[in-house]
N, C-alpha and C positions, 0 to 999 in steps of 0.2 A: 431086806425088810426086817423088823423086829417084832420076834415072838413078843409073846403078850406079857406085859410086866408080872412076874409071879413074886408074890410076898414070901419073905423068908422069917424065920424067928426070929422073935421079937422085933420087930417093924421094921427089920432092913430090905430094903428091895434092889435089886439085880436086872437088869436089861440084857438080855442074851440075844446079841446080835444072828443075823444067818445071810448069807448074802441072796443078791437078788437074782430071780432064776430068770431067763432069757440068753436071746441071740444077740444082743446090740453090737454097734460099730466098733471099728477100733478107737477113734474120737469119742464115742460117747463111753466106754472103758476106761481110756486116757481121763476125761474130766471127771468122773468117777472116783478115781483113784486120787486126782490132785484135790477132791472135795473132804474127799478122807482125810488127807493128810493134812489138811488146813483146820479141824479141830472145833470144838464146839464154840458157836460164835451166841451172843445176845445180842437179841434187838431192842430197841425203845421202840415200843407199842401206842407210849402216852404219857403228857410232862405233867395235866393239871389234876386240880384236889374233884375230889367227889363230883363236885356240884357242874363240872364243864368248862369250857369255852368257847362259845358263850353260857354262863353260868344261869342256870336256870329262874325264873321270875328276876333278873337282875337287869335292871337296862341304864348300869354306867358308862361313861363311854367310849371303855375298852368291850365292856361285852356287845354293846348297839354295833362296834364296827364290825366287831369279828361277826352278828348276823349282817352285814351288807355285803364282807369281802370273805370267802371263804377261806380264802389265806391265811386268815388271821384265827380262825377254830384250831381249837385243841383237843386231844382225846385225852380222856382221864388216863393218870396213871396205871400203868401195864410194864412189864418185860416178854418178851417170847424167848426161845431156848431151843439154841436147831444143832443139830449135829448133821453137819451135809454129807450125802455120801451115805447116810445110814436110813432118812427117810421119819427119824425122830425129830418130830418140835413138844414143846412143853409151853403152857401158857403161866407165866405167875400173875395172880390174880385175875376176876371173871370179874370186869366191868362192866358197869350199861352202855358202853361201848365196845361191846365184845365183839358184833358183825363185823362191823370194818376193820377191828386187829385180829382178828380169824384168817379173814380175807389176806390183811397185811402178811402175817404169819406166813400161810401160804406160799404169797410171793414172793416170798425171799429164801424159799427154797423150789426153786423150779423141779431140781429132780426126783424131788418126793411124789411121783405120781402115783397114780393108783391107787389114793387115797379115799373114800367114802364121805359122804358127810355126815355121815350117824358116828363117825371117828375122825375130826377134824384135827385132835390132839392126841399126845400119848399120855397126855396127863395134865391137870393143871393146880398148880402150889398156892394156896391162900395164905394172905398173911395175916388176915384180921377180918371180922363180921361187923365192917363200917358199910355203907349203902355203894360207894364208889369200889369195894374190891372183894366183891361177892355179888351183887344181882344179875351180872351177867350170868351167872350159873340156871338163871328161868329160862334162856332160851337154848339152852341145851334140853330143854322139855319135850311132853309129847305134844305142845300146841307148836314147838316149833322144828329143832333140830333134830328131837328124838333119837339123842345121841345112845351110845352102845356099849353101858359099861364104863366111860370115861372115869380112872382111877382121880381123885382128888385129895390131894394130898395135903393135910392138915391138922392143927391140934388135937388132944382129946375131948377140949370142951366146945373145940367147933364141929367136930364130928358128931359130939352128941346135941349140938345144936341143929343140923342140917336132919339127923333123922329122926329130932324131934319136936320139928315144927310147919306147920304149912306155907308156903307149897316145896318146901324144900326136900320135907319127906315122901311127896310124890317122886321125884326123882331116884330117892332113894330103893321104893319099894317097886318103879319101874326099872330099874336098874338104867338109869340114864347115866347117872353115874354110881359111884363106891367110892364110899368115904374111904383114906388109906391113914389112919393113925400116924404123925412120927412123935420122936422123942425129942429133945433138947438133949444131943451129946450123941444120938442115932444116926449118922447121914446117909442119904440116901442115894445111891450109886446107880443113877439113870443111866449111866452107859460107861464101859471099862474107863473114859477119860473124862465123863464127868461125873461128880459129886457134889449132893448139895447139904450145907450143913443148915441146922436152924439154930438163932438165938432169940433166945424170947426178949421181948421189948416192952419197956412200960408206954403205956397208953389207955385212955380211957374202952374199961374190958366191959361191956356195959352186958353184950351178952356170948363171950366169950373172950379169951387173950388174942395177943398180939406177938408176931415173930417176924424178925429179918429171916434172910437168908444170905450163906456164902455158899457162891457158884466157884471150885474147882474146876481147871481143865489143865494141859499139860504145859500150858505156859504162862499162864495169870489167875489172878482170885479175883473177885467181884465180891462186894458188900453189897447188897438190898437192904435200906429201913427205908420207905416212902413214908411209913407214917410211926410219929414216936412222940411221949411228953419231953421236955424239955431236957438237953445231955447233963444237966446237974441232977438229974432222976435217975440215971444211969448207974448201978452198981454192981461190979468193976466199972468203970470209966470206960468211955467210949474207946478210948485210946489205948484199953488193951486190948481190945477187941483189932487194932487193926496194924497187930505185927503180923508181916507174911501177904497183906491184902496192897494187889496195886491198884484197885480202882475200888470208890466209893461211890455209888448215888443213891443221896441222901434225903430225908424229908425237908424241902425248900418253901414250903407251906407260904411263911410271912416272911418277908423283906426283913423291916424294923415295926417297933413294936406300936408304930403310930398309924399304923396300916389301915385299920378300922375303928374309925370314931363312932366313939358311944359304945364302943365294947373293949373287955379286958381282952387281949391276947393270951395272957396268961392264964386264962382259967381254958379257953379251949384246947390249949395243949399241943402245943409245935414248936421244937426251935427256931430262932429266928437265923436268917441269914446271915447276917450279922454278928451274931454268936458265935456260930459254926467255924465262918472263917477265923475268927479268933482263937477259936479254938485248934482249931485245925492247920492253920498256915506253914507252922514249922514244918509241919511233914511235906506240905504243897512243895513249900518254898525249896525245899531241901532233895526237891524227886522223888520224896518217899511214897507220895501219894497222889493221885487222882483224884478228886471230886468232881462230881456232877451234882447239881440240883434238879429235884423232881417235885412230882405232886405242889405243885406252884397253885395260890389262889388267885380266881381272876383279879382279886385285889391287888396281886406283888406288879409292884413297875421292873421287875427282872421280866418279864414278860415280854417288854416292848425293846428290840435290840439294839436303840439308840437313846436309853433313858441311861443318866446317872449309878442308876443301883447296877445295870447289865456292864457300863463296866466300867464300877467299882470291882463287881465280880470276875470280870479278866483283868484288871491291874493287878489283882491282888493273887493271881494264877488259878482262881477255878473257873468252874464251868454251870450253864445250865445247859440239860439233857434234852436233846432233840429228835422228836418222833422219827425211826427212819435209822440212825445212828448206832452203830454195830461196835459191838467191845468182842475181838475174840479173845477166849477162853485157853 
């Protein structure tokens, strides 16, 4: 099991593992050890933008299908963070979709037992104070989960947005959770084999910024930006950000820019899919890279897996990210 994350100077933090005290089998030993050595894995928690799918007051007729066939719902954009074997998961981002990727979380690590629900996580990583990747942090509340201390790891102006605003600073002065400051250039070393770096992102900071993250482990890196303004915003260039990274998932927001009549694309601030792989294809094309698309609006027909855009998207070698779908670390 894992001691309690303790803060070190200047906002590095350290997970000091201890192993687990019991008698177990020689089989449950055996799987134990192979879960160890298989290394901190991600999950996809959730593909769509803030609003859902079925996207909330919308009834086109991809969101009317998706309420008649449940198959067809999505959960907003999420990552989970498990290191099996050690009994740590990590939530990045707290959606209003958080119950059911809690739940999820959970079940993808069977031998994390002995878990509480006042400590469903060992931590969860925000990446911006938009509605889709932070509300879920109210039911860590005392009306609901009346969690125990949950470290939340985020900017300085989202830190001092959460404990100084309602109801967020309830959590904060019930200790539901603890805000945990990082830096840009600081990462944080959740456990001897993983580390997570931050890089700040532009996007509209309306009441605080915005940050990817790169997820280290001992045989690949992971890029996180779900949400970003457009990669000509980007300084340095995206593209130096991703020597050394072999998987990307990316913000997939809009398809092309004809997506939503009667409104500019470009003022709401997403690259388009389209772009991206333009941007990005050498590396695809060449192995250097991975992509995934995330954070999809019920608008994108990447959504629906026999339209034109879903594959254009595999002719062209990337990917949209699917709930459920594991990248190990």
């Amino acid at each position: 099991m894992a001691k309690r994350l303790t803060e070190l100077a200047l906002l590095a933090l350290v997970v000091v593992l201890v192993p687990a005290c019991g008698t177990g089998t020689q089989q449950d030993g055996e799987a134990e050890t192979a879960a160890q050595e298989a290394g901190p894995v991600v999950r996809v928690l959730g593909t769509v933008q803030d609003g859902g799918l079925p996207h909330a007051a919308c009834y086109c007729e991809r969101c009317e299908r998706a309420r008649r066939d449940p198959s067809q719902q999505r959960l907003i954009a999420s990552l989970g963070v498990l290191v099996p074997g050690s009994g740590l998961r990590f939530l990045i981002d707290a959606t209003p979709d958080v119950r059911p990727q809690l739940d999820a979380l959970r079940d993808a690590d069977p031998m994390a037992g002995g878990r509480t629900g006042r400590r469903p996580v060992d931590g969860v990583l925000l990446t911006h104070a938009h509605i889709g990747h932070y509300l879920g942090l109210a039911f860590f509340g005392f009306e609901a989960a009346h969690t125990d201390r949950v470290p939340v790891f985020c900017s300085r102006p989202l830190a001092a947005f959460l404990r100084g605003n309602a109801p967020w600073d309830q959590l904060v002065r019930l200790e539901n959770i603890v805000p945990r400051e990082f830096l840009e250039g600081r990462p944080l070393r959740l456990h001897p084999e993983l580390s997570v770096e931050v890089l700040r992102v532009p996007h509209r900071d309306e009441y605080a910024d915005t940050v990817g993250f790169v997820l280290r482990g001992p045989r690949r890196s992971l890029l996180y930006v779900p949400d970003t303004d457009g990669w000509e915003h980007w300084d340095p260039p995206l593209t130096e950000h991703l020597d050394g990274i072999d998987v990307a998932i990316l913000d997939g927001t809009f398809y092309s820019a004809d997506e939503l009549p009667g409104r500019d694309v470009a003022e709401i601030g997403h690259p388009l899919i389209e772009s991206s792989m333009e941007l990005l294809e050498p590396l695809v094309q060449s192995g250097q890279l991975e992509v995934y698309f995330t954070h999809l609006n019920h608008s994108n027909p990447a959504l629906d897996e026999d339209s034109a855009a879903r594959r254009a998207i595999r002719e062209r070698g990337f990917h949209v990210a699917r709930e459920g779908q594991e990248f190990p670390l």
